[in-house]
PAZAPA-4460 file (N, C-alpha, C; in steps of 0.05 Angstrom, whole numbers, plus 32768, in hexadecimal, padded with zeros to 4 digits):
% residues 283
    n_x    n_y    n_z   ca_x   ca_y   ca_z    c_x    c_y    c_z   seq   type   mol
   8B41   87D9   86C9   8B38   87C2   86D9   8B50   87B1   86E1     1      X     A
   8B53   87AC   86FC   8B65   879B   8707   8B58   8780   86FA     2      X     A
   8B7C   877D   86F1   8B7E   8757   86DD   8B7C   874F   86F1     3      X     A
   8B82   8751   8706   8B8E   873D   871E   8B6A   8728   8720     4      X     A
   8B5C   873C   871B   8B37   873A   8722   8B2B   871E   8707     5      X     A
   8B23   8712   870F   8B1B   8701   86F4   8B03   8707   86E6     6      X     A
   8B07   8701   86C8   8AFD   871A   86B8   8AD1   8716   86BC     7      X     A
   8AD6   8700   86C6   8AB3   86F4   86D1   8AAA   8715   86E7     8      X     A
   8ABE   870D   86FD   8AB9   8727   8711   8AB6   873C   8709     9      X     A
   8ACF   8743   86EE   8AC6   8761   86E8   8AAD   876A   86DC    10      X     A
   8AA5   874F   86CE   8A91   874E   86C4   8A75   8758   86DD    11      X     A
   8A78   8746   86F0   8A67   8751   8701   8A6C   876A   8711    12      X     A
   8A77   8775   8712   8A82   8790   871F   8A7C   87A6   870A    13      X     A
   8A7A   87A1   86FA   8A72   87AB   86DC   8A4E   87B4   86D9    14      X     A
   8A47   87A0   86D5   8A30   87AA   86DA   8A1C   87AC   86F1    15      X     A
   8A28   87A2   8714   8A1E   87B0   8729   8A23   87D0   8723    16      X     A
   8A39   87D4   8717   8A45   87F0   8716   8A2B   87FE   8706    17      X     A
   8A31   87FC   86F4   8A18   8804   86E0   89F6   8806   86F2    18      X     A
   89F0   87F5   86F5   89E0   87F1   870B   89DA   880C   871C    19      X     A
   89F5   8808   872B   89F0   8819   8747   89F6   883B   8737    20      X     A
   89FC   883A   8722   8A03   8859   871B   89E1   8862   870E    21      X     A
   89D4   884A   8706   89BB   8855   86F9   89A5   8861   870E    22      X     A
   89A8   8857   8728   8998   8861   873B   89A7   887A   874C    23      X     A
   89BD   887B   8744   89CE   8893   875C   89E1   88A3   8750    24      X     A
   89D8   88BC   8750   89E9   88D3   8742   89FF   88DA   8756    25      X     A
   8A14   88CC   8740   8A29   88D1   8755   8A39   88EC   8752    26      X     A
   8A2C   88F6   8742   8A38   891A   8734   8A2B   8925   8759    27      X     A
   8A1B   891A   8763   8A02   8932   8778   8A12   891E   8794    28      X     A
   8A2F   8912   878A   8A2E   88FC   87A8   8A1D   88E2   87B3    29      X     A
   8A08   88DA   8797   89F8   88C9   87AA   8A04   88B1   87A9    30      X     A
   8A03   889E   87BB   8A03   8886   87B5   89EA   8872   87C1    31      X     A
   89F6   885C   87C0   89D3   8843   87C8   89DD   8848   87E4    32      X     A
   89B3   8846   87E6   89AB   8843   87FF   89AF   8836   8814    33      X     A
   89B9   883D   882E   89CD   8824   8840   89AC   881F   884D    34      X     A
   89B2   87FC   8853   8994   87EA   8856   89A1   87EC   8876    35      X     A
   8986   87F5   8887   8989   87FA   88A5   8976   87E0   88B2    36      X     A
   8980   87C9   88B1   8969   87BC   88BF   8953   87B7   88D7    37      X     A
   896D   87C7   88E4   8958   87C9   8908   894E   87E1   8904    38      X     A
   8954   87F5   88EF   8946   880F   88F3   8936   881B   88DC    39      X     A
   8930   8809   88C9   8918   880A   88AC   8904   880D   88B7    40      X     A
   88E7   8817   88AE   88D5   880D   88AF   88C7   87F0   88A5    41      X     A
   88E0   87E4   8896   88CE   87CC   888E   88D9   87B0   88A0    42      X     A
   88F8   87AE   8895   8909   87A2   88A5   8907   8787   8888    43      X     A
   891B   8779   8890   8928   8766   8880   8917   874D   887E    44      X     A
   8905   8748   8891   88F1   872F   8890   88CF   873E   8884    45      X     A
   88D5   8757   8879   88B4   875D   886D   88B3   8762   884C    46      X     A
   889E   8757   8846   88A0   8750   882D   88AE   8767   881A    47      X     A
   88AA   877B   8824   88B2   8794   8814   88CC   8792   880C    48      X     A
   88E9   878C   881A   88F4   878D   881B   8905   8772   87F7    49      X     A
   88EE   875F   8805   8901   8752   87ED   88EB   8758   87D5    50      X     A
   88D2   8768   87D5   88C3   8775   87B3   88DF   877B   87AA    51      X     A
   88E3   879D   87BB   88F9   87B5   87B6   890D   87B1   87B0    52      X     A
   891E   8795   87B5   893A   8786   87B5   8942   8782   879D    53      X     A
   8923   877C   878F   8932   8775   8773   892D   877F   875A    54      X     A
   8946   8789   8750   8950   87A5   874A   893F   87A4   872F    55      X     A
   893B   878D   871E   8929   878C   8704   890A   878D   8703    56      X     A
   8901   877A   8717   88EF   8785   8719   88E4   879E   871F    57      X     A
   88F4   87AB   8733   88E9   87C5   8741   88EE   87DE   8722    58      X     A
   8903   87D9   8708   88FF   87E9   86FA   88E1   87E2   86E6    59      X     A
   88DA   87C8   86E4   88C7   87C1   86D6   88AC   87D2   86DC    60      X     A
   88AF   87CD   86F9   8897   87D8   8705   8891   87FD   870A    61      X     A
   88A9   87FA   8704   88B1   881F   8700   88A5   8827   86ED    62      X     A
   88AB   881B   86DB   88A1   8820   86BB   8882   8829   86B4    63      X     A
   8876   880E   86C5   885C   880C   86C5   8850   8816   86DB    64      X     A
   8856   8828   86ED   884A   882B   8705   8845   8854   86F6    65      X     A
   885D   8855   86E5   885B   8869   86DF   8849   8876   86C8    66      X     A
   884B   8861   86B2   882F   885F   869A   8817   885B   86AB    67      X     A
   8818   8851   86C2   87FF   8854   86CA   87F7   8865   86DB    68      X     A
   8806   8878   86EA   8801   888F   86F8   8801   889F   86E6    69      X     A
   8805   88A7   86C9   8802   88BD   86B9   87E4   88BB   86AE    70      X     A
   87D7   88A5   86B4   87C4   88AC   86A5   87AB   88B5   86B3    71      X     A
   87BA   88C6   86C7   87A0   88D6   86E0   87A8   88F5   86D9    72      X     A
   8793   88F8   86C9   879D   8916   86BC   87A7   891F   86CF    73      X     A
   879D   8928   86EB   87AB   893D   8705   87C8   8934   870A    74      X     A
   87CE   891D   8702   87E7   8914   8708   87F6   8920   86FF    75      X     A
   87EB   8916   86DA   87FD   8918   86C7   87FC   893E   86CC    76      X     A
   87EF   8948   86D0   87F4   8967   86D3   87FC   8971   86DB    77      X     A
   8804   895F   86FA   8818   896A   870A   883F   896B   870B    78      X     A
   8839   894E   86FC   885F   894A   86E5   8863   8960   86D7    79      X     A
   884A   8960   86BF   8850   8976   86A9   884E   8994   86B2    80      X     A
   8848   8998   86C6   883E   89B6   86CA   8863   89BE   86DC    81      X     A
   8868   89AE   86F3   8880   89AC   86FE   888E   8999   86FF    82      X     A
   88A1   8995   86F2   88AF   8981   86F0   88C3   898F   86D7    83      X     A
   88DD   8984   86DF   88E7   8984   86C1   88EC   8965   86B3    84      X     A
   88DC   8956   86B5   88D5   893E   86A7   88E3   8932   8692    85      X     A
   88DD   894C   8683   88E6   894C   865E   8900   894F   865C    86      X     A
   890E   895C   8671   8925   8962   866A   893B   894F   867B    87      X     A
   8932   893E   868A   893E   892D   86A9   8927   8912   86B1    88      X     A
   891C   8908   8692   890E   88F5   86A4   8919   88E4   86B2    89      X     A
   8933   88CE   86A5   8949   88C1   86BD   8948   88D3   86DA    90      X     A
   894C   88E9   86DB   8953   88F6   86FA   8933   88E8   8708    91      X     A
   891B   88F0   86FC   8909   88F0   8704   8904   88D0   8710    92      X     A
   8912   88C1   86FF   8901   889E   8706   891F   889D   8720    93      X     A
   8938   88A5   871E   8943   88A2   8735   893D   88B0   874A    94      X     A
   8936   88C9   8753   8928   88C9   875F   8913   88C2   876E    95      X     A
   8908   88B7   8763   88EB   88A5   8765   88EE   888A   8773    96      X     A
   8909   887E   8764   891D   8864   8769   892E   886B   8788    97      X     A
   8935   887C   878F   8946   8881   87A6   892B   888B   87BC    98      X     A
   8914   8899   87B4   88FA   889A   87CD   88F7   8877   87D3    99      X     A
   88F6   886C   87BF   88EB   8852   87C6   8904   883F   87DB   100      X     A
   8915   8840   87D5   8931   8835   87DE   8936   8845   8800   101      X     A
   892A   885D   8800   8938   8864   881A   8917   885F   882D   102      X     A
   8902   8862   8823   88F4   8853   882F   88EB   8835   883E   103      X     A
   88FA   8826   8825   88FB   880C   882F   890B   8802   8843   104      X     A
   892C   8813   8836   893C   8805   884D   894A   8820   8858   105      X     A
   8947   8836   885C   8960   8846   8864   894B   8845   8883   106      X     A
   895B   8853   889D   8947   8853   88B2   893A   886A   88B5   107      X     A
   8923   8867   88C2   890B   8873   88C9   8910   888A   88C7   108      X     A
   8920   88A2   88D2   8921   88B5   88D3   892B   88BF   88B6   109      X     A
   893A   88B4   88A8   893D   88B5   8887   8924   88B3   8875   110      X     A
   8913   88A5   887F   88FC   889C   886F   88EB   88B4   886F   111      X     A
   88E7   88BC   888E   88D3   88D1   8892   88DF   88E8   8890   112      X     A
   88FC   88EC   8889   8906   8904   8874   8900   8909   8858   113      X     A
   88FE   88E8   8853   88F8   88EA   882C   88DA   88EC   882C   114      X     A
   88CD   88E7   8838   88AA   88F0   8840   88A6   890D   883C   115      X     A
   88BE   891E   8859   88AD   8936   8857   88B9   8941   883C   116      X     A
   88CD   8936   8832   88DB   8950   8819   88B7   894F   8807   117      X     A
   88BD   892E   87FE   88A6   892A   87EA   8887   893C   87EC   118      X     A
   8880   893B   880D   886B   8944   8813   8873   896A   880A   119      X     A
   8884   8970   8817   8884   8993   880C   8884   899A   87F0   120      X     A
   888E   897E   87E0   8891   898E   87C4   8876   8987   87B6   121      X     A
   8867   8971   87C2   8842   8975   87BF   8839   8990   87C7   122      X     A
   883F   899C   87D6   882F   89A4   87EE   8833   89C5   87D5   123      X     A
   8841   89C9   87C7   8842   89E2   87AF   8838   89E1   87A0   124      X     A
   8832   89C4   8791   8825   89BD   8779   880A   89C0   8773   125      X     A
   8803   89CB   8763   87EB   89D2   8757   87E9   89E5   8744   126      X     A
   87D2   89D8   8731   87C4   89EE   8721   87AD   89E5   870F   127      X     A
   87AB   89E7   86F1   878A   89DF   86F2   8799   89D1   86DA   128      X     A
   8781   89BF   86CC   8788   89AC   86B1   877F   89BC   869F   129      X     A
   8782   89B1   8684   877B   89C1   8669   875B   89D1   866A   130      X     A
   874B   89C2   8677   872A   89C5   8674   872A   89D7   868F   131      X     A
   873C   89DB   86A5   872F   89F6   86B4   872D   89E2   86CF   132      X     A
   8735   89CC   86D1   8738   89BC   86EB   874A   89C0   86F8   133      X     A
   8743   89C0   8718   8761   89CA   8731   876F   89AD   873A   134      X     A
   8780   89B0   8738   8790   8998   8743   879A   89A1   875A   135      X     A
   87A8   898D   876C   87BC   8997   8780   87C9   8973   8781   136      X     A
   87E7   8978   8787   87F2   8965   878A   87EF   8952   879B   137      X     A
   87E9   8962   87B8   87E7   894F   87D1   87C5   894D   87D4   138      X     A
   87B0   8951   87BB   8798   893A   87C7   879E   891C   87C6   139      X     A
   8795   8910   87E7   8797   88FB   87E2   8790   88E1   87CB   140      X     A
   877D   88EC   87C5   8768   88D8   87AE   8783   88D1   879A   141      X     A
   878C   88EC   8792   87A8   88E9   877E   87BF   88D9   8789   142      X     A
   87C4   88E1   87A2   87DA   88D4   87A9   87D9   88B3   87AC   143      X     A
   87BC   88B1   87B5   87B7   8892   87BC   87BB   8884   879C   144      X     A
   87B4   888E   8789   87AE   888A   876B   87D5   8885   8764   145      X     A
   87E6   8894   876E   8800   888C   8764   880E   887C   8778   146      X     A
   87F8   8870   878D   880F   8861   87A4   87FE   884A   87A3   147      X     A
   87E5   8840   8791   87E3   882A   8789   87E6   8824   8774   148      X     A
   87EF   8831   875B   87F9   8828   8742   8812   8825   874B   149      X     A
   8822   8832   875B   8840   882C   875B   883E   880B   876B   150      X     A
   8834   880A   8784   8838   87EA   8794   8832   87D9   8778   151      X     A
   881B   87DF   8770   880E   87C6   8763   8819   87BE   8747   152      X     A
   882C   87D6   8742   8842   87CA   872C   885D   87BF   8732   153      X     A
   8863   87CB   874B   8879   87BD   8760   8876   879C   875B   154      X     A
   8853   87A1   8764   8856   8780   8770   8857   876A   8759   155      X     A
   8847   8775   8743   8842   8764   8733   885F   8762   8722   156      X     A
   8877   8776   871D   887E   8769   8710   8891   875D   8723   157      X     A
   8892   875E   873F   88A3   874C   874F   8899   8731   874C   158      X     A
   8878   872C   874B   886E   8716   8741   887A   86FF   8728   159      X     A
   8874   8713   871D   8884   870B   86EE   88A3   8703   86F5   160      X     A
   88BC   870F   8703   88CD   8717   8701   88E2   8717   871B   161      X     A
   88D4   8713   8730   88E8   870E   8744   88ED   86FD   8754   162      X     A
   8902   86F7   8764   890E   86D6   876A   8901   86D1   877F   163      X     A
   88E9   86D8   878A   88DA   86C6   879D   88B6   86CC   8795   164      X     A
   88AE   86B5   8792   8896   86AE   878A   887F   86BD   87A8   165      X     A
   8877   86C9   87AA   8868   86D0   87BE   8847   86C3   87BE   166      X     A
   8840   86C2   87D3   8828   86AE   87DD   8816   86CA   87D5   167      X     A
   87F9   86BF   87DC   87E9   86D5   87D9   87E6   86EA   87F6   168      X     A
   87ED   86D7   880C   87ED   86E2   882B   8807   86FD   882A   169      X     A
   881A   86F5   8819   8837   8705   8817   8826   871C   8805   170      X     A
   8818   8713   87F2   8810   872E   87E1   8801   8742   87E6   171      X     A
   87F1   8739   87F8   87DF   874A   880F   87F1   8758   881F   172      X     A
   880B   8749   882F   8815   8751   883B   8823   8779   8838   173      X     A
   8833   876D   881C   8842   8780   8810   8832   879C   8808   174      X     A
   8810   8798   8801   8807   87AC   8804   87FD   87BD   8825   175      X     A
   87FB   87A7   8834   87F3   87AD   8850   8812   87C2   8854   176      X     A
   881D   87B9   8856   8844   87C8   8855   8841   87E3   884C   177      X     A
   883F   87E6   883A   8844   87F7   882D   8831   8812   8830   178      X     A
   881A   8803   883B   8806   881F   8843   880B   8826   8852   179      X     A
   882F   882E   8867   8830   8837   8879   8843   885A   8862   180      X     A
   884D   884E   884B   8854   8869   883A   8846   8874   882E   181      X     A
   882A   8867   882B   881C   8874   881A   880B   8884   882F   182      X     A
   8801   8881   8848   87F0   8892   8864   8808   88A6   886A   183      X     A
   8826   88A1   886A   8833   88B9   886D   883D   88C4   8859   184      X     A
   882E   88CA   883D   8833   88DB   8829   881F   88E3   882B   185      X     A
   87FC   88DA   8836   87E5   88EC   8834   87DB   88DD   881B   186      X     A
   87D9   88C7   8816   87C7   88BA   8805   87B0   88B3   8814   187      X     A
   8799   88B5   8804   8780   88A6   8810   8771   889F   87FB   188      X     A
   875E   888B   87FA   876C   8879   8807   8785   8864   8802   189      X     A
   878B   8850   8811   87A5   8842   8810   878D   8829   880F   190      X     A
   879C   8814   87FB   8794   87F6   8803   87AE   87EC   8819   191      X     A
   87A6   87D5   8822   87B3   87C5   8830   87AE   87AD   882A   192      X     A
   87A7   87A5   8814   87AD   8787   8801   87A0   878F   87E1   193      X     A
   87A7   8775   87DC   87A9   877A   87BC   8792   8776   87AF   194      X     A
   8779   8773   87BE   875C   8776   87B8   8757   8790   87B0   195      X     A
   875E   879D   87D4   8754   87BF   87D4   876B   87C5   87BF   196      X     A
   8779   87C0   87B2   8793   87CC   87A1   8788   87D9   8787   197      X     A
   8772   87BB   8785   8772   87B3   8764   8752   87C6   8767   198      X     A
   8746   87BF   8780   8726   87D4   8787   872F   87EF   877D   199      X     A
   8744   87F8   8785   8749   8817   8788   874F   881B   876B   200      X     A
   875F   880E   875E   8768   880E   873E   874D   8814   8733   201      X     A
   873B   8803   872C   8721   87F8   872A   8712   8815   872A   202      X     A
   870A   8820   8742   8700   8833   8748   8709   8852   8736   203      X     A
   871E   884F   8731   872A   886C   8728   872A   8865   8709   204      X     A
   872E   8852   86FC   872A   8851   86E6   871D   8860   86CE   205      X     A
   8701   886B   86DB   86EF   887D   86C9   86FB   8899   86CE   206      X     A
   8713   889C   86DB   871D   88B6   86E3   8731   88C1   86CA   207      X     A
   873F   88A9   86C2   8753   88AA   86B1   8748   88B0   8697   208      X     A
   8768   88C0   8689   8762   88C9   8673   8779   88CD   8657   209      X     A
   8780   88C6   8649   879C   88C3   8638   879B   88DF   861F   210      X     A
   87A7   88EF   8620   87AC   890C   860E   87C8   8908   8601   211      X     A
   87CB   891F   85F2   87EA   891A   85EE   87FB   891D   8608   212      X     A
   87F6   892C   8610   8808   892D   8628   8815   8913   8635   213      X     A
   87FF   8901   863E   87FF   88EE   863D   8816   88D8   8637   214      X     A
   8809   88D7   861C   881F   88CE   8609   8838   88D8   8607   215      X     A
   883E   88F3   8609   885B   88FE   8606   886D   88EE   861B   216      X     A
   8863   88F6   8636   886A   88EA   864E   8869   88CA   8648   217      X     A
   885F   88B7   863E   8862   8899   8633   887E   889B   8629   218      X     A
   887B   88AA   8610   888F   88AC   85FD   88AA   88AE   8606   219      X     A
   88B0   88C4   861B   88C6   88CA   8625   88CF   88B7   863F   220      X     A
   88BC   88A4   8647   88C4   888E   865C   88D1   8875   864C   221      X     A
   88C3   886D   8637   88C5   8856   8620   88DC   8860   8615   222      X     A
   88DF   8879   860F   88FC   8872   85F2   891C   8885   8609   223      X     A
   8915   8886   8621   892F   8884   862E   8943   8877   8629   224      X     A
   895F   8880   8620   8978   8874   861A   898C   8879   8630   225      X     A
   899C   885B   863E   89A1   8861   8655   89C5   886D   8650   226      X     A
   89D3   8875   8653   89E1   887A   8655   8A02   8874   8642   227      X     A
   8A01   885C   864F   8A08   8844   8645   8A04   8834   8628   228      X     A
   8A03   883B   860F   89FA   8825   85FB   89F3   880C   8604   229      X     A
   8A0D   87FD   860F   8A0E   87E7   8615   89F4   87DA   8621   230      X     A
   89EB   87F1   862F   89C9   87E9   8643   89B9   87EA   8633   231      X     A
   89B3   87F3   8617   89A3   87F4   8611   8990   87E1   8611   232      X     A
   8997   87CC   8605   898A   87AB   85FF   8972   87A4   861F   233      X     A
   8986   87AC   8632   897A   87A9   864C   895F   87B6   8654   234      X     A
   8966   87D6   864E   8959   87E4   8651   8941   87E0   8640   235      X     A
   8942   87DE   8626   8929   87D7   8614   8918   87BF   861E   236      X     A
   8922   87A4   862B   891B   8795   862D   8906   879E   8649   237      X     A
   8910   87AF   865A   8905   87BE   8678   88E8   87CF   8674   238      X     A
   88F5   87DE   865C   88DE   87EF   8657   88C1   87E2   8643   239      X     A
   88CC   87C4   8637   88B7   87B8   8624   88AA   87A8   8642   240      X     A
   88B2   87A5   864C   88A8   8790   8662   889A   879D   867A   241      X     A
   8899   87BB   8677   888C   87D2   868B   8872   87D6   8680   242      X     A
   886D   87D5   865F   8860   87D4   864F   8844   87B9   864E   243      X     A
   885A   87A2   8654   8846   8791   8656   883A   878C   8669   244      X     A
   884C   878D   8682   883F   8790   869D   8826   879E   86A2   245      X     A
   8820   87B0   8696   8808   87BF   8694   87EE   87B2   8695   246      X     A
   87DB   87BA   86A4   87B7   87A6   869A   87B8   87AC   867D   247      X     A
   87B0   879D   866F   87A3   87A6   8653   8799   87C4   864F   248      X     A
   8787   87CC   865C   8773   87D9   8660   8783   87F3   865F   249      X     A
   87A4   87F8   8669   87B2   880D   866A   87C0   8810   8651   250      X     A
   87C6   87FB   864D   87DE   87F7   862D   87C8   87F5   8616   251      X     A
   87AE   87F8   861B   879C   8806   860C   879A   881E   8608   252      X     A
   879C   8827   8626   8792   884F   8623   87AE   8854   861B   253      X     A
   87C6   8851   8621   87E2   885B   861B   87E2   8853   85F7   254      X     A
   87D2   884A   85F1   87DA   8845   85D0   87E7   8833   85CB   255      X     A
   87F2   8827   85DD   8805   880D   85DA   87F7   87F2   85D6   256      X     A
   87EE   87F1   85CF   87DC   87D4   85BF   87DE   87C7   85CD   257      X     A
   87D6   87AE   85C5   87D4   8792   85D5   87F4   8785   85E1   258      X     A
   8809   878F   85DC   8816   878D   85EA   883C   8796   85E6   259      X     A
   884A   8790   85D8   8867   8798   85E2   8873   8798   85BE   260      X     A
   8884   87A2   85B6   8898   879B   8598   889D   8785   859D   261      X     A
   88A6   8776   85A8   88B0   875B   85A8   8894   8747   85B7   262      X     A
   8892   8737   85B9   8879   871D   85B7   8885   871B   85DE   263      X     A
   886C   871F   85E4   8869   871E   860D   8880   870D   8613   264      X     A
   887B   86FA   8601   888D   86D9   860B   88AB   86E1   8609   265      X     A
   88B6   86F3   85FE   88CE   86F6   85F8   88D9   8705   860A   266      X     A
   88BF   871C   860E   88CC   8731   8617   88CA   872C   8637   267      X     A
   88B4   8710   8649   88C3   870D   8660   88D8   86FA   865F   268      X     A
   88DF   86E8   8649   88F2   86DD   8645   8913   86F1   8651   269      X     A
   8910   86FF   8640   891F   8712   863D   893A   871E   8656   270      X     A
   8917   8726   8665   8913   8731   867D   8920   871D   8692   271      X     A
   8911   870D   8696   891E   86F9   86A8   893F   86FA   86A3   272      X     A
   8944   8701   868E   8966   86F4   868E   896E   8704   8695   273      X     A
   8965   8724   8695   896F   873F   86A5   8973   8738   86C1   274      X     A
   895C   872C   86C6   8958   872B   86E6   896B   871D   86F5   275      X     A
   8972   8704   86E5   8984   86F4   86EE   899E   86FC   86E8   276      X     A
   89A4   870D   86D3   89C0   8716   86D3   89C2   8731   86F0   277      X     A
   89B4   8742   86F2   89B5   8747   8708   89BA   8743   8722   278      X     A
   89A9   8720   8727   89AC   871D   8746   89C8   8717   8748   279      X     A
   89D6   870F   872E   89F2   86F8   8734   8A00   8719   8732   280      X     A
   89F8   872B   8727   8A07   8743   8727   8A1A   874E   8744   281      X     A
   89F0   874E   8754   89F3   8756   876E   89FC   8741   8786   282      X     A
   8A07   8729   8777   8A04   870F   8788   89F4   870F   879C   283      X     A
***
């Protein structure tokens, strides 16, 4: 580290660094997503842009967007059946982290590149569940099922957790937005506010179902060790707070009780101070 640098800066260069290496394998060349403003689909004045921006919440909501897309058996069947999950779940949530990133801000013709890859590697998937049921990746019913657990954990923990308080007109908004990725992945249906969000949640509910499988897949999202020791503290604090983010009603079927190892209060305590070491990270 250049002395010349004061040791505050390195400090923040330090862990933007860390940061930008957890979303981008730089072994495969990647780096972060360059933000195209005249040529996004969303553009810099739509709500989406500042959910996606902020980098703690969007892992909170990762957390929980993902405990709650597992618990649609066809889902969860379609990870475990293809996927190498178990052996690359980090690859898997960056991945997942860089679809969302080049959607928001890379331009249009990038977006509807990371569309069709996603759409072909649905478009193979399938086979049946334990009891003799057919799945296929690209029914909509499923897809709509992981593109409103994902917004509606986006939003909420941008709600809990991120530096602008959004109105309820903005929260509508951000789902109205967003059903322009979820109609070009072949979800149906899509809400376009956070009524139909919480309707569609609501609705699929009696669908869901928690097995070991299930749980394994919990297990291996929750006890992820990032790289780094040093992150750990962070990381625990990300993954207890993905946990609580959850309705009740999920951190029930997941086995996770009424709520987190450490007491809610602490653990958004916690959280918040991630968030804020962050933004001053990313100035």
């Amino acid at each position: 580290m250049d002395k010349r640098v004061p040791p505050l800066e390195q400090l923040r260069r330090r862990i933007a660094g860390e940061v930008v290496s957890l979303f981008n394998d730089r072994s495969r060349g990647e780096a972060p997503v360059i933000r195209r403003p005249a040529e996004s689909w969303f553009g810099p004045d739509s709500v989406t842009w500042g959910v996606h921006g902020d980098v703690t919440a969007m892992m909170v909501g990762g957390v929980a967007s993902l405990l709650l897309q597992m618990l649609h058996p066809k889902v969860l069947a379609g990870v475990w059946d293809h996927s190498n999950f178990r052996a690359d779940m980090h690859g898997r949530l960056r991945r997942t982290a860089r679809f969302i990133a080049t959607t928001t801000y890379a331009a249009e013709s990038d977006a509807q590149a990371a569309i069709a890859r996603v759409r072909a590697i649905h478009a193979k998937v399938s086979g049946t569940l334990p009891d003799g049921t057919p799945y296929v990746a690209d029914d909509p019913r499923l897809l709509a099922w992981v593109h409103v657990t994902e917004t509606w954990s986006f939003l909420a923990a941008s709600l809990r957790y991120g530096r602008k308080r959004l109105s309820a007109a903005e929260q509508d908004r951000y789902f109205a937005e967003m059903a322009r990725v979820g109609h070009a992945l072949g979800a149906d249906p899509v809400p376009t506010d956070r009524r139909g969000a919480e309707a569609l949640i609501a609705t699929m509910r009696p669908e869901l179902r928690v097995d070991e499988r299930t749980r394994e897949v919990s297990r291996l999202v929750l006890e992820q060790r990032p790289k780094n020791p040093l992150a750990q503290p962070a990381q625990a604090l990300v993954m207890q707070a993905g946990v609580d983010l959850l309705p009740g009603w999920a951190r029930s079927m997941q086995g996770l009780g009424g709520g987190t190892t450490l007491g809610a209060p602490l653990v958004r305590a916690g959280t918040l101070g991630v968030a804020r070491t962050l933004r001053w990270a990313f100035g």
